[in-house]
PyMOL CGO cylinders between C-alpha atoms (Angstrom):
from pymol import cmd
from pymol.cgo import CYLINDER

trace = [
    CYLINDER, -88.86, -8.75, 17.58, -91.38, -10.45, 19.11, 0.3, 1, 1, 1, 1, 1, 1,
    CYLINDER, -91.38, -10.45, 19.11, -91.58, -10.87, 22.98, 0.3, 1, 1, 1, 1, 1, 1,
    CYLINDER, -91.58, -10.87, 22.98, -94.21, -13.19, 24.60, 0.3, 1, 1, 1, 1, 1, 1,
    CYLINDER, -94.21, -13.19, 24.60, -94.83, -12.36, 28.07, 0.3, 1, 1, 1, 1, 1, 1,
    CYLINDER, -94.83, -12.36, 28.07, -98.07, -14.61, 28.76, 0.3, 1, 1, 1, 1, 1, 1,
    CYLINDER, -98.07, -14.61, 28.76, -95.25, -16.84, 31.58, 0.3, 1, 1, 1, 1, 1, 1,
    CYLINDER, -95.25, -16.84, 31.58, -93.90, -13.45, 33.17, 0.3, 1, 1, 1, 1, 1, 1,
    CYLINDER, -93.90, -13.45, 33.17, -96.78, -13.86, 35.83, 0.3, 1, 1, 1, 1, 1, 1,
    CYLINDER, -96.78, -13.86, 35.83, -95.57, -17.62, 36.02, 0.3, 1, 1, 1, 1, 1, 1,
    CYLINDER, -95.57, -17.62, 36.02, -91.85, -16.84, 35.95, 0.3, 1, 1, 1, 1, 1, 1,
    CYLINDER, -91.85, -16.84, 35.95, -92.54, -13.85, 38.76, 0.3, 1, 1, 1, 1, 1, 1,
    CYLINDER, -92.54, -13.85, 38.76, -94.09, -16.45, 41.17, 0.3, 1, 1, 1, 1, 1, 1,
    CYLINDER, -94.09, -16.45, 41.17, -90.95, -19.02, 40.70, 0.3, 1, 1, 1, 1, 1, 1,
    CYLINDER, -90.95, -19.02, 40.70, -88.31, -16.20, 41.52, 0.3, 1, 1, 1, 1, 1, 1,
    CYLINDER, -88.31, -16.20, 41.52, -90.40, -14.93, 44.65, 0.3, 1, 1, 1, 1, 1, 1,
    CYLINDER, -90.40, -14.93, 44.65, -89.85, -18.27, 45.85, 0.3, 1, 1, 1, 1, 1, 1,
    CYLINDER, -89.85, -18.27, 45.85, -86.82, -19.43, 44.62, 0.3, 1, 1, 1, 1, 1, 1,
    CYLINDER, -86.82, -19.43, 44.62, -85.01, -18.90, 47.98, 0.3, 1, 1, 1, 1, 1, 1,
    CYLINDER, -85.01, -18.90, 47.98, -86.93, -20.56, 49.90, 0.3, 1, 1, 1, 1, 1, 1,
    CYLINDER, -86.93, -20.56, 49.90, -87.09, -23.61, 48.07, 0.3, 1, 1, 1, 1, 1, 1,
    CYLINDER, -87.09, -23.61, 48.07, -83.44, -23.78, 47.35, 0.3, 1, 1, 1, 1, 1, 1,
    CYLINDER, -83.44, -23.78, 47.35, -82.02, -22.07, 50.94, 0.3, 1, 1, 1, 1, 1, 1,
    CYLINDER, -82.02, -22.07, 50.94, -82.89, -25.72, 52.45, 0.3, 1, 1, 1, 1, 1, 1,
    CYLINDER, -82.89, -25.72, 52.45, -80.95, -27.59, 49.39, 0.3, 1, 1, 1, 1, 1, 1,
    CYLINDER, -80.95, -27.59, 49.39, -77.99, -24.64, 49.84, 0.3, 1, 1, 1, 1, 1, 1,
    CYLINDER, -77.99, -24.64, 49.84, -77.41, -25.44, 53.06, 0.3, 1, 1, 1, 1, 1, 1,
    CYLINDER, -77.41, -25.44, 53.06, -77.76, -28.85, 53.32, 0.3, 1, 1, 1, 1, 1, 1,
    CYLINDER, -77.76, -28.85, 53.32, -74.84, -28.67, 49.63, 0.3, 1, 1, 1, 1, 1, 1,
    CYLINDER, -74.84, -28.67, 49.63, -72.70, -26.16, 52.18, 0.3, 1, 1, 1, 1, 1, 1,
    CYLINDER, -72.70, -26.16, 52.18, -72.90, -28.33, 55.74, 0.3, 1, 1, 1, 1, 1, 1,
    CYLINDER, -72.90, -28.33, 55.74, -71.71, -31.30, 53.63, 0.3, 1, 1, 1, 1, 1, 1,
    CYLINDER, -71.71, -31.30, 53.63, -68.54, -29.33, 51.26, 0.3, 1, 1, 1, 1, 1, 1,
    CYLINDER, -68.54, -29.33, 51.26, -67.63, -28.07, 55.01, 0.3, 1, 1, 1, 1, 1, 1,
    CYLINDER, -67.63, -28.07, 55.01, -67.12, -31.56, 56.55, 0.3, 1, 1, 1, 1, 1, 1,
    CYLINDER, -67.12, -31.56, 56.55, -65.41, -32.59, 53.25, 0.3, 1, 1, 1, 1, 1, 1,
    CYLINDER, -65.41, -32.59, 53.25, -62.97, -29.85, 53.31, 0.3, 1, 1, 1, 1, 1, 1,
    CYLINDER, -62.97, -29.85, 53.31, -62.50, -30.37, 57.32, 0.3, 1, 1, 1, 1, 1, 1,
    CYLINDER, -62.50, -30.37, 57.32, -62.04, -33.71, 56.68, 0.3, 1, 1, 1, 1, 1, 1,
    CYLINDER, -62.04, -33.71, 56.68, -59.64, -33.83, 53.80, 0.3, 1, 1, 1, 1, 1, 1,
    CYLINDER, -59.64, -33.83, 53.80, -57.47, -31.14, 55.85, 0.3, 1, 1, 1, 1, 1, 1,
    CYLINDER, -57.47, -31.14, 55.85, -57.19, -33.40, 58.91, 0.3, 1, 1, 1, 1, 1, 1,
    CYLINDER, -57.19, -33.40, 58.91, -55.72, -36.11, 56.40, 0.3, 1, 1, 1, 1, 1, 1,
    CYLINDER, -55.72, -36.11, 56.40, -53.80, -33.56, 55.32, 0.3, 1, 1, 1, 1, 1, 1,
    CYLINDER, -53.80, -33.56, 55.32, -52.21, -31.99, 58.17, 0.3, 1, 1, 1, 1, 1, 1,
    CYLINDER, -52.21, -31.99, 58.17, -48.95, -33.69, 59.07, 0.3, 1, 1, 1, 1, 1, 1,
    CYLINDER, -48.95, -33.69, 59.07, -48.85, -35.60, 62.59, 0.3, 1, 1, 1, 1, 1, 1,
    CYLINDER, -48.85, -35.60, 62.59, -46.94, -35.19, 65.11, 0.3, 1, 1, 1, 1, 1, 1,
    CYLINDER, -46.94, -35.19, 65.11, -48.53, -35.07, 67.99, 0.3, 1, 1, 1, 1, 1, 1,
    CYLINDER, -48.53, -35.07, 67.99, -51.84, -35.00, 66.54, 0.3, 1, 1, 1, 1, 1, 1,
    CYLINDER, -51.84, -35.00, 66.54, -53.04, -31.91, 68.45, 0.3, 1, 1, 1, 1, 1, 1,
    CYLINDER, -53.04, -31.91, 68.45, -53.02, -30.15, 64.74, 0.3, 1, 1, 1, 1, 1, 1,
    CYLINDER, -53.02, -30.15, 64.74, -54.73, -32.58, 63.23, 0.3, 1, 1, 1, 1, 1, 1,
    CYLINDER, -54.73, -32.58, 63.23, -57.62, -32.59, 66.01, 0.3, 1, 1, 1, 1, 1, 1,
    CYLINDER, -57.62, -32.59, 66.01, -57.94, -29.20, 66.11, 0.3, 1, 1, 1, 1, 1, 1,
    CYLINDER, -57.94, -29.20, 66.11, -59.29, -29.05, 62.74, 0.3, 1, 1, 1, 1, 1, 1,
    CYLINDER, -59.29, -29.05, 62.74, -63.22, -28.56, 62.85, 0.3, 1, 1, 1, 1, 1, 1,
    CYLINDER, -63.22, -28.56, 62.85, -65.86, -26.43, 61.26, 0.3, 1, 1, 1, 1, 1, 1,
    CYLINDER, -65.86, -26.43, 61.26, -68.64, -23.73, 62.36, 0.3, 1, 1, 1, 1, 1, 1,
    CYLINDER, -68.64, -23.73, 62.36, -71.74, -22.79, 60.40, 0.3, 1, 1, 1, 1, 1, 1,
    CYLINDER, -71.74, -22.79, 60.40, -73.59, -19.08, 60.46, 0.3, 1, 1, 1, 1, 1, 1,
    CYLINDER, -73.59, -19.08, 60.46, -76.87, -19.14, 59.27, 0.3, 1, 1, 1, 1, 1, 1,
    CYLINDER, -76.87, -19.14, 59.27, -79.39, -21.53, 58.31, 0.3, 1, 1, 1, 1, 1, 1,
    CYLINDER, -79.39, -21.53, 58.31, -79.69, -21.04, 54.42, 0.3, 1, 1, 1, 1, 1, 1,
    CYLINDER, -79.69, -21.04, 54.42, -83.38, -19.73, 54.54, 0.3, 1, 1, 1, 1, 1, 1,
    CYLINDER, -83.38, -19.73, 54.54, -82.51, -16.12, 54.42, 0.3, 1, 1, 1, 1, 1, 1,
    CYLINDER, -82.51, -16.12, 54.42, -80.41, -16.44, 51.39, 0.3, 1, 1, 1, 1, 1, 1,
    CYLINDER, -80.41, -16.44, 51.39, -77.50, -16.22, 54.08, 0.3, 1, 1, 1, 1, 1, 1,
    CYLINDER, -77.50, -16.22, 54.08, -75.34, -19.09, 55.24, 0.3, 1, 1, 1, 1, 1, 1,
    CYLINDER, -75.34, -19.09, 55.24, -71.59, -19.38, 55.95, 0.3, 1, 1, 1, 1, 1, 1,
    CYLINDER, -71.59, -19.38, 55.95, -69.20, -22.24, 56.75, 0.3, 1, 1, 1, 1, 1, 1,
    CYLINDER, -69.20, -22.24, 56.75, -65.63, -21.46, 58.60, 0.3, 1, 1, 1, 1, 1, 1,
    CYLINDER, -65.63, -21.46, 58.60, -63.12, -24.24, 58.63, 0.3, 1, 1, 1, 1, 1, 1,
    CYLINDER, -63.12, -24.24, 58.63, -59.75, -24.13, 60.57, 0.3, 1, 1, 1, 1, 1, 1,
    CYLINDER, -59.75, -24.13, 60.57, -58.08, -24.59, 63.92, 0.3, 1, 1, 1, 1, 1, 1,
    CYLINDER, -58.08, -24.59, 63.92, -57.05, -22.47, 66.72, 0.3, 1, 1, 1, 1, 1, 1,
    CYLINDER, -57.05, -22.47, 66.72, -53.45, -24.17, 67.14, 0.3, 1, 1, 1, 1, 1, 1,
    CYLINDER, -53.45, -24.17, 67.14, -51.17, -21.47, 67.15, 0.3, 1, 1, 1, 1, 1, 1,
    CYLINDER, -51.17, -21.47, 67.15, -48.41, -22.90, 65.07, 0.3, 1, 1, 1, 1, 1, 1,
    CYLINDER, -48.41, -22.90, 65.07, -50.99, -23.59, 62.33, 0.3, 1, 1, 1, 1, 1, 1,
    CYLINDER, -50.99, -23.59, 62.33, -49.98, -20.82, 60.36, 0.3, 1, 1, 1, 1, 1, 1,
    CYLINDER, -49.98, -20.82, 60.36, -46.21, -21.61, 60.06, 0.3, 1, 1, 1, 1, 1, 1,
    CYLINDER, -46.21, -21.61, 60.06, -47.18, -25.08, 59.48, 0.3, 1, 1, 1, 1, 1, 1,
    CYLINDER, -47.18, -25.08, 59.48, -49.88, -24.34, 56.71, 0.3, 1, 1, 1, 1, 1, 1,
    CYLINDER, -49.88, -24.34, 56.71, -47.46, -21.51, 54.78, 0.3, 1, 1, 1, 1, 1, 1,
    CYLINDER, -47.46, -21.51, 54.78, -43.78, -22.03, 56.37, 0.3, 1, 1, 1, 1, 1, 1,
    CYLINDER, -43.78, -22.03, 56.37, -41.89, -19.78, 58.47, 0.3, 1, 1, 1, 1, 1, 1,
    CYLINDER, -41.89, -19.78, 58.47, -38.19, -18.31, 58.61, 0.3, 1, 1, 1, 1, 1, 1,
    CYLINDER, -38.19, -18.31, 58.61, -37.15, -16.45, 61.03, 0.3, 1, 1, 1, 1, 1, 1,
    CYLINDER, -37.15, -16.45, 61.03, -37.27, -16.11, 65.00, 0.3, 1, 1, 1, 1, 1, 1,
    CYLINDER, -37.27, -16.11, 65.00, -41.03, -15.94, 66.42, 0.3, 1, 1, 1, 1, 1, 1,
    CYLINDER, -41.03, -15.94, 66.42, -42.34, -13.75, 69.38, 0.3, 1, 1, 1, 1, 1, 1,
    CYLINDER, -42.34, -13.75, 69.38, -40.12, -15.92, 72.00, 0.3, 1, 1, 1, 1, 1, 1,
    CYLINDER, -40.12, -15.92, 72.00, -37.01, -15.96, 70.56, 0.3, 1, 1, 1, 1, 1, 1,
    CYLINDER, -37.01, -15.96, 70.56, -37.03, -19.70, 68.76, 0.3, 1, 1, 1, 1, 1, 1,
    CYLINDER, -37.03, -19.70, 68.76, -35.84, -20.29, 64.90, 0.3, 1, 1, 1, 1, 1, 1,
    CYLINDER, -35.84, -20.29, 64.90, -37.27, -21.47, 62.47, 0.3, 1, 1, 1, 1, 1, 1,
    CYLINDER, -37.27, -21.47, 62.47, -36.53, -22.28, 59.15, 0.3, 1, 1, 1, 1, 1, 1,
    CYLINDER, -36.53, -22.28, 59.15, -39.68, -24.46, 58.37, 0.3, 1, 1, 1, 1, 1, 1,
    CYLINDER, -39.68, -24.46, 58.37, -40.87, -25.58, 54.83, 0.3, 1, 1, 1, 1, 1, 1,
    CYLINDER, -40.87, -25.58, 54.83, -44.40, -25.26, 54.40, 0.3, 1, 1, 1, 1, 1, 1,
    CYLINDER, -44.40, -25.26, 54.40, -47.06, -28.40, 55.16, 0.3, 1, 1, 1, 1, 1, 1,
    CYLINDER, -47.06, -28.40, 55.16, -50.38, -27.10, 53.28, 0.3, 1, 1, 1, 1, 1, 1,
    CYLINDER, -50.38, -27.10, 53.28, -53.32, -29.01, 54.36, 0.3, 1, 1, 1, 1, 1, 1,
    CYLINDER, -53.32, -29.01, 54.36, -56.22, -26.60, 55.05, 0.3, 1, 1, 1, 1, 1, 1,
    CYLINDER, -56.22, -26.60, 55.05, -55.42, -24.95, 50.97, 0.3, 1, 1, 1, 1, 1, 1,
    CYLINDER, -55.42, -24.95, 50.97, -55.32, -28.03, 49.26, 0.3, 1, 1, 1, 1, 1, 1,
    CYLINDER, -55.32, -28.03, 49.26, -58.58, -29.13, 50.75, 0.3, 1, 1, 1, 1, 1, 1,
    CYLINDER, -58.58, -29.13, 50.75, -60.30, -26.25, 49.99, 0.3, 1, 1, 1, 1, 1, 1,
    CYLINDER, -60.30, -26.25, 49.99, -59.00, -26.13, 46.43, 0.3, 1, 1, 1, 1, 1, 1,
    CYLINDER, -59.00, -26.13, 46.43, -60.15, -29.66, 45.89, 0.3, 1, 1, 1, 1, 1, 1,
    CYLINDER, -60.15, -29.66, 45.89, -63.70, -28.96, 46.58, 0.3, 1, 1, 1, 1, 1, 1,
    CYLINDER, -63.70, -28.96, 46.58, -64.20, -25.30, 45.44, 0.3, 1, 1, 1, 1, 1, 1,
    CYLINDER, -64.20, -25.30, 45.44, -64.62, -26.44, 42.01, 0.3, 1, 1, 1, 1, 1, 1,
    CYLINDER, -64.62, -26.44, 42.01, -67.47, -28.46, 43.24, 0.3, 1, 1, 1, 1, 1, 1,
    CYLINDER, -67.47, -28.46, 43.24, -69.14, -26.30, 45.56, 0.3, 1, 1, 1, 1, 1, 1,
    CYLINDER, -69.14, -26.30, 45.56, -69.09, -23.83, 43.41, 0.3, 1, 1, 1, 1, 1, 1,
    CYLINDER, -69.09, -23.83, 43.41, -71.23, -25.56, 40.20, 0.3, 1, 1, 1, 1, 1, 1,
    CYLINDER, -71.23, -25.56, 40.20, -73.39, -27.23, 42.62, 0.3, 1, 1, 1, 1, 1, 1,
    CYLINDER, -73.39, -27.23, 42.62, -74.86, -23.77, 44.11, 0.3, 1, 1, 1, 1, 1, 1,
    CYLINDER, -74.86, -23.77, 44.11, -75.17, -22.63, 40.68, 0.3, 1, 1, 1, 1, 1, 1,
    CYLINDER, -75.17, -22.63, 40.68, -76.83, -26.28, 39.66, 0.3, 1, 1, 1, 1, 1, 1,
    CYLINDER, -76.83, -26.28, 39.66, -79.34, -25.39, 42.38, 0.3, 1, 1, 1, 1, 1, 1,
    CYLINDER, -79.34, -25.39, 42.38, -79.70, -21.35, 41.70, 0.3, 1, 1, 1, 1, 1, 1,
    CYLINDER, -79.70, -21.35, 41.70, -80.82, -22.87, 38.48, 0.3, 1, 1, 1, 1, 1, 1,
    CYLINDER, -80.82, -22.87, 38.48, -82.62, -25.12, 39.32, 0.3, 1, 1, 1, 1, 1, 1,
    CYLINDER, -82.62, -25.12, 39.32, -84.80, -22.09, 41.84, 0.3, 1, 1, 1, 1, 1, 1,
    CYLINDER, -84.80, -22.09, 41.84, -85.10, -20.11, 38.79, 0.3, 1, 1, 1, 1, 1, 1,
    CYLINDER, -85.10, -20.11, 38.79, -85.97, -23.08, 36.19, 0.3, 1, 1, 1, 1, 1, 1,
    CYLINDER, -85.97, -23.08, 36.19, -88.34, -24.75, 38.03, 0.3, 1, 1, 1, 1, 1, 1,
]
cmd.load_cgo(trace, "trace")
């Protein structure tokens, strides 16, 4: 076997700075899948009052350039839960419930994880390919 190893030196450089030429692209590719997901859950989330459906919003940790970037999508409504999975049963005052699930914040993530997830690898590609 054969090896040629005259573009290691070459191939070295483009990993060193693969991050920083694809944290910018990363986050950018994570900001945007966020506000998709937030946005498809809103549509999602059934209306009665609306104060669900507002609730719904999105926080980012990061910036991407340090290889480290998070998005967090959901709502601070306390009946969000039981709305999102169901609920049976009396709660912490006393009420009943015997409530069929709504999903809205699942199905909106599952309709863009798929996505999300070949366009980071598209771009960790395209860090390492050049």
């Amino acid at each position: 076997m054969n090896i040629d190893a005259s573009d290691l030196p070459k191939l070295a450089v483009t990993l060193r700075a693969a991050p920083h030429r694809v944290g910018a692209e990363v986050a950018r590719f994570t900001r945007q899948t966020a506000i998709d997901i937030e946005t498809d859950a809103r549509r999602n989330a059934p209306v009665v009052s609306g104060t669900l459906r507002r609730s719904i919003t999105h926080r980012f940790s990061g910036d991407g350039r340090a290889a480290s970037m998070s998005a967090i999508i959901g709502t601070d409504v306390a009946y969000a839960r039981r709305i999102e999975f169901g609920f049976v049963g009396a709660d912490s005052l006393g009420r009943v419930y015997n409530q069929a699930p709504q999903p809205y914040l699942g199905p909106a993530f599952d309709k863009h994880v798929r996505t999300y997830r070949d366009g980071i690898a598209r771009l960790a590609g395209q860090a390492t390919l050049g």
